[in-house]
KOLVOLO-29459 format. One record per atom (N, C-alpha, C): x, y, z; atom name; residue in three letters. Coordinates in steps of 0.1 Angstrom, whole numbers, always signed. Layout:
REM KOLVOLO-29459
<u: X; v: Y; w: Z; site: CA; code: ALA> .
...
REM end
This chain:
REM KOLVOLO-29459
<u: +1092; v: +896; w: +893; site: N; code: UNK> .
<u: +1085; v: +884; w: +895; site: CA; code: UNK> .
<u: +1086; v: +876; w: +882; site: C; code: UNK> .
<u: +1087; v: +863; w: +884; site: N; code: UNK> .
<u: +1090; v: +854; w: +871; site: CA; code: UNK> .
<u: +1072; v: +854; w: +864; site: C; code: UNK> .
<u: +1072; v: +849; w: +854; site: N; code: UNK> .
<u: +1059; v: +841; w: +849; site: CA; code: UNK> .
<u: +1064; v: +829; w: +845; site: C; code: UNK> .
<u: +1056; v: +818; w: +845; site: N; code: UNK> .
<u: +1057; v: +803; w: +845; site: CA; code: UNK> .
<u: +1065; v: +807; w: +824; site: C; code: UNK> .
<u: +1075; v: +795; w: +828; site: N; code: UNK> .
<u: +1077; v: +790; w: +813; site: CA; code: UNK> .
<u: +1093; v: +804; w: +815; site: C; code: UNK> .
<u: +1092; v: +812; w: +828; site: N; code: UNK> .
<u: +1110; v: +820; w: +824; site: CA; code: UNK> .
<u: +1116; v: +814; w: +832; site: C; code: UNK> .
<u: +1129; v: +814; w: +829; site: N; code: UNK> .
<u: +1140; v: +812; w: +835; site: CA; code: UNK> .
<u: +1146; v: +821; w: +843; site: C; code: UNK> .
<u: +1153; v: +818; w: +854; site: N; code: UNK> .
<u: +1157; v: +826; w: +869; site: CA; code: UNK> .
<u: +1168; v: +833; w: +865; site: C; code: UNK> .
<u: +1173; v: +844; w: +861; site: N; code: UNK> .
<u: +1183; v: +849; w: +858; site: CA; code: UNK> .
<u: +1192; v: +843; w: +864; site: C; code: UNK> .
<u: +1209; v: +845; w: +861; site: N; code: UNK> .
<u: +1218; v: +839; w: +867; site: CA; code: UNK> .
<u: +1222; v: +846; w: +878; site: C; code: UNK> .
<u: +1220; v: +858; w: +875; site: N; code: UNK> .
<u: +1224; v: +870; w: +888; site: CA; code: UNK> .
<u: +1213; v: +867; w: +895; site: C; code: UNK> .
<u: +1206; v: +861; w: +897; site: N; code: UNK> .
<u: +1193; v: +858; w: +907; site: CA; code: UNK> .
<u: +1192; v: +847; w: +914; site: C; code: UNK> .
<u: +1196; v: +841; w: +929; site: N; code: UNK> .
<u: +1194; v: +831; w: +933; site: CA; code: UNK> .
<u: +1182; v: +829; w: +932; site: C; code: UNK> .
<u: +1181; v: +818; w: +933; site: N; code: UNK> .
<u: +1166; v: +813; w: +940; site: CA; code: UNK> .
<u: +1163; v: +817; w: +956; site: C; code: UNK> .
<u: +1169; v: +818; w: +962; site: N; code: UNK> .
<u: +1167; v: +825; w: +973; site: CA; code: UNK> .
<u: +1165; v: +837; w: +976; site: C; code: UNK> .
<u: +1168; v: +845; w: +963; site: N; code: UNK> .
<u: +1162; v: +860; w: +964; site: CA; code: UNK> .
<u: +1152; v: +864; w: +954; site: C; code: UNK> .
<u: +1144; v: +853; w: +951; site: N; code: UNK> .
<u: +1128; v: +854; w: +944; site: CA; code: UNK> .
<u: +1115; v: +847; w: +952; site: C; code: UNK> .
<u: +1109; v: +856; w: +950; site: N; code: UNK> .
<u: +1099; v: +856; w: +955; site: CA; code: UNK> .
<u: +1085; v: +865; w: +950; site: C; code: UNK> .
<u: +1074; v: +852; w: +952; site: N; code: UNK> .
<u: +1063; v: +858; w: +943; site: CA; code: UNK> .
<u: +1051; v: +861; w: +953; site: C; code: UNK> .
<u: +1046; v: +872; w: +944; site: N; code: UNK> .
<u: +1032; v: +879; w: +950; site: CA; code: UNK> .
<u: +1021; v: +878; w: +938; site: C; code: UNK> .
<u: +1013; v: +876; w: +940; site: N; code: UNK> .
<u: +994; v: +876; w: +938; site: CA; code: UNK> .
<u: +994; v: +894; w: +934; site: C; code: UNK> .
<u: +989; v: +900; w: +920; site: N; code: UNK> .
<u: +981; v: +908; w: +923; site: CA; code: UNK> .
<u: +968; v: +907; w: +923; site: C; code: UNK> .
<u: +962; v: +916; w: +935; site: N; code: UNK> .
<u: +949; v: +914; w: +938; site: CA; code: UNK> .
<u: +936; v: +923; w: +929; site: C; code: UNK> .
<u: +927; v: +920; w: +928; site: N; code: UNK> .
<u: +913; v: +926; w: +918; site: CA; code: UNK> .
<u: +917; v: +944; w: +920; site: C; code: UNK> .
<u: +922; v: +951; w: +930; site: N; code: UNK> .
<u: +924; v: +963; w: +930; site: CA; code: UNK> .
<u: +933; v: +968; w: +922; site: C; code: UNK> .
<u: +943; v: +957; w: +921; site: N; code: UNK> .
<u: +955; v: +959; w: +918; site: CA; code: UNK> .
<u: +967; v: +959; w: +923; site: C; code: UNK> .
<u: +968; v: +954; w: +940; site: N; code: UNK> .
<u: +973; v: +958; w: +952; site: CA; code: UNK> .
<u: +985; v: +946; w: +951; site: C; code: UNK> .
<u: +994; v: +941; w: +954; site: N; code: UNK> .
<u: +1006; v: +935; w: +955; site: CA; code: UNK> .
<u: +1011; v: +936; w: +970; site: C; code: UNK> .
<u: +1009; v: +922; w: +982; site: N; code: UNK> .
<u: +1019; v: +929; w: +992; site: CA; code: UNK> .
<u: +1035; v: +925; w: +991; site: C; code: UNK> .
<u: +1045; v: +929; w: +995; site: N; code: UNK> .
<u: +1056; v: +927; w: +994; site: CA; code: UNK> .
<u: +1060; v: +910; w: +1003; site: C; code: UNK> .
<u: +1062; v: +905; w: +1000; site: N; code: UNK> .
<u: +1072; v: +892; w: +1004; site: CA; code: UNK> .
<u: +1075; v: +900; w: +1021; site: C; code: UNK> .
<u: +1077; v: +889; w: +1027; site: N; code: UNK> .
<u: +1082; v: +896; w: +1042; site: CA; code: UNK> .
<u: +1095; v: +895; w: +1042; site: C; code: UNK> .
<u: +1103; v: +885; w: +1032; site: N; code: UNK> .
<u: +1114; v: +881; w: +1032; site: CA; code: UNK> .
<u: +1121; v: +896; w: +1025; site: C; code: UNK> .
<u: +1113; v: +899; w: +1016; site: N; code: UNK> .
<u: +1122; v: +910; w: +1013; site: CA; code: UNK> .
<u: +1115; v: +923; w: +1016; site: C; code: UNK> .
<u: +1104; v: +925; w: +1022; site: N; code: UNK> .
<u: +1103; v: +938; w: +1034; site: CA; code: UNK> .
<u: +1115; v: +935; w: +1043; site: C; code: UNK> .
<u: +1117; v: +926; w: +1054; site: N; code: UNK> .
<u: +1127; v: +924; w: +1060; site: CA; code: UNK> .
<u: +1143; v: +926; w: +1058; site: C; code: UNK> .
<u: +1144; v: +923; w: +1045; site: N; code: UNK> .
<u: +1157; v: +922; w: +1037; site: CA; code: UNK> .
<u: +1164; v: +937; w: +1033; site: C; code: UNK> .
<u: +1153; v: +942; w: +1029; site: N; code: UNK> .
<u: +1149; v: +959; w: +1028; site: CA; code: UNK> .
<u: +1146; v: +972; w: +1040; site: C; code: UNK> .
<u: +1146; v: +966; w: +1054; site: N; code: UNK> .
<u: +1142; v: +967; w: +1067; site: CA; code: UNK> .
<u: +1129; v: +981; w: +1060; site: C; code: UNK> .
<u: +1122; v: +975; w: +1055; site: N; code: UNK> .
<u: +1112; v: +983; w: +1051; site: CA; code: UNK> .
<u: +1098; v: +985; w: +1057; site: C; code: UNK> .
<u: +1093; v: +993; w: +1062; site: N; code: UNK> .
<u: +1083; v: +998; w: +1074; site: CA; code: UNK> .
<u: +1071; v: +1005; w: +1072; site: C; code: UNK> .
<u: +1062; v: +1006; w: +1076; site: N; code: UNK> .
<u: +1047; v: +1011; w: +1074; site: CA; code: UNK> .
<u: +1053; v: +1021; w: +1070; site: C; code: UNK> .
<u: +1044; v: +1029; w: +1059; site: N; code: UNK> .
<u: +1050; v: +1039; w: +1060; site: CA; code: UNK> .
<u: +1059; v: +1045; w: +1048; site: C; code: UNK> .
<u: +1067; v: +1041; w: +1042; site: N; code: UNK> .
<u: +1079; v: +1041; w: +1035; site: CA; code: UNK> .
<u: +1067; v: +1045; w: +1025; site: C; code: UNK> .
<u: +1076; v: +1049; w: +1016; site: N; code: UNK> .
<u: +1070; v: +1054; w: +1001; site: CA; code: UNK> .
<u: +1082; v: +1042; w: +989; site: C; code: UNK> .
<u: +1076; v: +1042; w: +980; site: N; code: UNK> .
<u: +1083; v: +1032; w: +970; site: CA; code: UNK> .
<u: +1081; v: +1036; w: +954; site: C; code: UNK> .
<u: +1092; v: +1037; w: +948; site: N; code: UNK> .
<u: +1093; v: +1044; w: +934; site: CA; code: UNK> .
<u: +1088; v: +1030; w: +927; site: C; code: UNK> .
<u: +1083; v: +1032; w: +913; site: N; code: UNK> .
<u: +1080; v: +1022; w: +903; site: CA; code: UNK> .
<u: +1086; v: +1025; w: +893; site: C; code: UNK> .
<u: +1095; v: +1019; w: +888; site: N; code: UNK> .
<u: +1102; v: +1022; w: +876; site: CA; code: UNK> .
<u: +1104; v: +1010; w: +866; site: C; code: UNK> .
<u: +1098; v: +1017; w: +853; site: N; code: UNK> .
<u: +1094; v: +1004; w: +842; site: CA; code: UNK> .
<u: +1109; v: +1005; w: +832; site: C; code: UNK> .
<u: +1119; v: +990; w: +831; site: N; code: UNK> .
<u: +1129; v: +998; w: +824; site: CA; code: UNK> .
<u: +1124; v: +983; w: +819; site: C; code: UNK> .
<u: +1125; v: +986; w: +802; site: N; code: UNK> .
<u: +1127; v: +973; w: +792; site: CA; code: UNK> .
<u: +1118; v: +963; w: +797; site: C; code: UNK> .
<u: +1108; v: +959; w: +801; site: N; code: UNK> .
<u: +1094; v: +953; w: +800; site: CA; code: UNK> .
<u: +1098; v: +950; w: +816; site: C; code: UNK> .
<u: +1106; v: +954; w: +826; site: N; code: UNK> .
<u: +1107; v: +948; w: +836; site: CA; code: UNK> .
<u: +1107; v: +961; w: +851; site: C; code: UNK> .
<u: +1102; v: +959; w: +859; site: N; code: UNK> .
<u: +1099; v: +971; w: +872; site: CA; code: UNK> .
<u: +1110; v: +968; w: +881; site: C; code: UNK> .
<u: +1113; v: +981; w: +885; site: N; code: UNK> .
<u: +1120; v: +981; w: +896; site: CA; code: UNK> .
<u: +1116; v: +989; w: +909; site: C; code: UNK> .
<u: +1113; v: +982; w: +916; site: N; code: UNK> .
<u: +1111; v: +994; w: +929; site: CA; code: UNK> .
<u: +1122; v: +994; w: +940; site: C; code: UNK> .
<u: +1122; v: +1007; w: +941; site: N; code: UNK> .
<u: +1129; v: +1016; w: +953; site: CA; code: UNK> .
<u: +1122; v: +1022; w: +962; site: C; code: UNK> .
<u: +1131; v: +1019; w: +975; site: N; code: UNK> .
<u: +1126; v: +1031; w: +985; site: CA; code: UNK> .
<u: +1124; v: +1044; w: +983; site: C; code: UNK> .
<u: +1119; v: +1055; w: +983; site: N; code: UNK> .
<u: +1123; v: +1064; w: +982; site: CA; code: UNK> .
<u: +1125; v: +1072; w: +996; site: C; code: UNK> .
<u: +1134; v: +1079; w: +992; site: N; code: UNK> .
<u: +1139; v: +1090; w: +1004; site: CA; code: UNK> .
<u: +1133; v: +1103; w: +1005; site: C; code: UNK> .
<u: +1133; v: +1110; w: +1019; site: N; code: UNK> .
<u: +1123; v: +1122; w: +1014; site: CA; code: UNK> .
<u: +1133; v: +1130; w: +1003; site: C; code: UNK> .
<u: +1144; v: +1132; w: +999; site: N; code: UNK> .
<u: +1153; v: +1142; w: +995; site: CA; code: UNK> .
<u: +1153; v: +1135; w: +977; site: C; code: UNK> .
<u: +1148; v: +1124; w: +976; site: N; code: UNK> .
<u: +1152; v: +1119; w: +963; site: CA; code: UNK> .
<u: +1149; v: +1125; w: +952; site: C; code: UNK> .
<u: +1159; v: +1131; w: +944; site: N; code: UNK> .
<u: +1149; v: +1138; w: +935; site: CA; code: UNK> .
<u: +1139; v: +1138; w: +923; site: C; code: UNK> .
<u: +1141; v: +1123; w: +919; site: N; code: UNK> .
<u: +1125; v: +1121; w: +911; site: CA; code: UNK> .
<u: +1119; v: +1118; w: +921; site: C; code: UNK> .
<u: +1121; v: +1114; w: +932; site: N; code: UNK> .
<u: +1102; v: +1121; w: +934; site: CA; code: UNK> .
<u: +1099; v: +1129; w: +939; site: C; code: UNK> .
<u: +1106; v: +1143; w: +942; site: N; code: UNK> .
<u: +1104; v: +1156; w: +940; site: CA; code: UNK> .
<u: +1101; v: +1158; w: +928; site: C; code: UNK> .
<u: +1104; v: +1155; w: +920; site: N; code: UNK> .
<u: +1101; v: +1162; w: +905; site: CA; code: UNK> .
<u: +1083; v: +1154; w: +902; site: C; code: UNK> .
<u: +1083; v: +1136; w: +904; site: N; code: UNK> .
<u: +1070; v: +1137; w: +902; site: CA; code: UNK> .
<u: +1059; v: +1143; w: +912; site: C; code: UNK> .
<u: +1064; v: +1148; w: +921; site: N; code: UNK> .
<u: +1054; v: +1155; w: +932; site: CA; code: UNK> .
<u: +1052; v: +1171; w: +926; site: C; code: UNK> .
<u: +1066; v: +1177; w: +923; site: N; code: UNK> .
<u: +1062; v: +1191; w: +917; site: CA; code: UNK> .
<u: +1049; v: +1185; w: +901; site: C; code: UNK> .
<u: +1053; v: +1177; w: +897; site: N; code: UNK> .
<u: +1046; v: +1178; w: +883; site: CA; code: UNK> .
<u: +1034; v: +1175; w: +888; site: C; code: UNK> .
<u: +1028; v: +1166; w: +898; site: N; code: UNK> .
<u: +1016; v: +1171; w: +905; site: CA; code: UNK> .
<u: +1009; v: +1180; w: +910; site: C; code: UNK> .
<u: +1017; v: +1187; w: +912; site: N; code: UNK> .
<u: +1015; v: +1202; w: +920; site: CA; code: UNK> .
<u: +1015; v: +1213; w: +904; site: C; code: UNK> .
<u: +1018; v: +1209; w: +893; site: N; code: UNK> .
<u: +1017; v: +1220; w: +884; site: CA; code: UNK> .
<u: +1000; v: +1225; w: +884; site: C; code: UNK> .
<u: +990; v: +1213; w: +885; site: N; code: UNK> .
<u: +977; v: +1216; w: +882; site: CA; code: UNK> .
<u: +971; v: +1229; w: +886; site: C; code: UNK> .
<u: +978; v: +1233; w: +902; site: N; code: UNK> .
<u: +977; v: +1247; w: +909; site: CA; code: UNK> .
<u: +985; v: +1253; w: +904; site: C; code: UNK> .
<u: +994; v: +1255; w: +894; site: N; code: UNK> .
<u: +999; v: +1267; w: +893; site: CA; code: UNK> .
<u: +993; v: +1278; w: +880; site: C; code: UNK> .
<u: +978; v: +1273; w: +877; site: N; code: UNK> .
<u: +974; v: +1285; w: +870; site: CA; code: UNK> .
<u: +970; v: +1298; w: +873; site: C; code: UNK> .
<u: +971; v: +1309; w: +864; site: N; code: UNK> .
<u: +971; v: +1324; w: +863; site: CA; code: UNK> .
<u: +957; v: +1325; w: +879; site: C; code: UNK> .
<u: +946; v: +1317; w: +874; site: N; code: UNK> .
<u: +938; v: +1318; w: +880; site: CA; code: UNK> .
<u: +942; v: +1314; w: +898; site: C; code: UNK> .
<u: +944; v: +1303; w: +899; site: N; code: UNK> .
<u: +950; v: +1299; w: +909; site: CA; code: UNK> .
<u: +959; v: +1306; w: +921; site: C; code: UNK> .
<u: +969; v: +1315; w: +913; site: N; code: UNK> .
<u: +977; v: +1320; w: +922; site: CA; code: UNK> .
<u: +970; v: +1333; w: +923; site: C; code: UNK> .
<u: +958; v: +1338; w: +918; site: N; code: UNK> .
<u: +951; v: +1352; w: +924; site: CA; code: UNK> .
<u: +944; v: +1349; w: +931; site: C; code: UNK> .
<u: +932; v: +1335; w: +932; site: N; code: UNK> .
<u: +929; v: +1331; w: +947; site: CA; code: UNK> .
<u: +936; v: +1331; w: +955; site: C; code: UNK> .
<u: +948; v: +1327; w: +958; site: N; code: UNK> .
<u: +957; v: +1324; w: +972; site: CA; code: UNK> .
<u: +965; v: +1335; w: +973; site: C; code: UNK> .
<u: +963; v: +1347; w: +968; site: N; code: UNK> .
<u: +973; v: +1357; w: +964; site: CA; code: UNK> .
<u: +974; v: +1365; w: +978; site: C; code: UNK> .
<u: +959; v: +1362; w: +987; site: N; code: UNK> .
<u: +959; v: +1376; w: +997; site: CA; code: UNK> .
<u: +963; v: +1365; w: +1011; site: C; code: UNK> .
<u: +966; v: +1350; w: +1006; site: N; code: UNK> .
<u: +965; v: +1341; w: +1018; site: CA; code: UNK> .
<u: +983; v: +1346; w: +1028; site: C; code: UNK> .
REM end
């Protein structure tokens, strides 16, 4: 998304920007033009990736492997000593 006072990159038409509002939650909806563009559907999961002061989001796939990796690093919380001897007899 641009902020007032930048300029449109050259690799960027004007036709393929487009701005969103974030909301007091922090919530962002996508442009319909480019859910559409993206054939992107309830549902879908979406990576955030911060490169050089600028985000990129991606679909994610179930197979992709960062976000298997940040799902396992979620999942480390349960893997303490303690942890795995409660669920040991499951």
């Amino acid at each position: 998304m641009k902020r007032s006072g930048q300029s449109t990159p050259t690799w960027l038409s004007p036709m393929d920007t487009e701005l969103a509002t974030i909301t007091a939650k922090g919530q962002v909806t996508i442009p319909k033009a480019i859910r559409e563009a993206l054939r992107l559907q309830q549902g879908d999961q979406l990576r955030w990736d911060l490169e050089d002061g600028a985000v990129r989001v991606q679909l994610v796939s179930p197979l992709d492997l960062t976000y298997l990796r940040g799902v396992e690093a979620g999942l480390q919380e349960w893997a303490s000593p303690e942890d795995e001897q409660a669920f040991a007899d499951l």
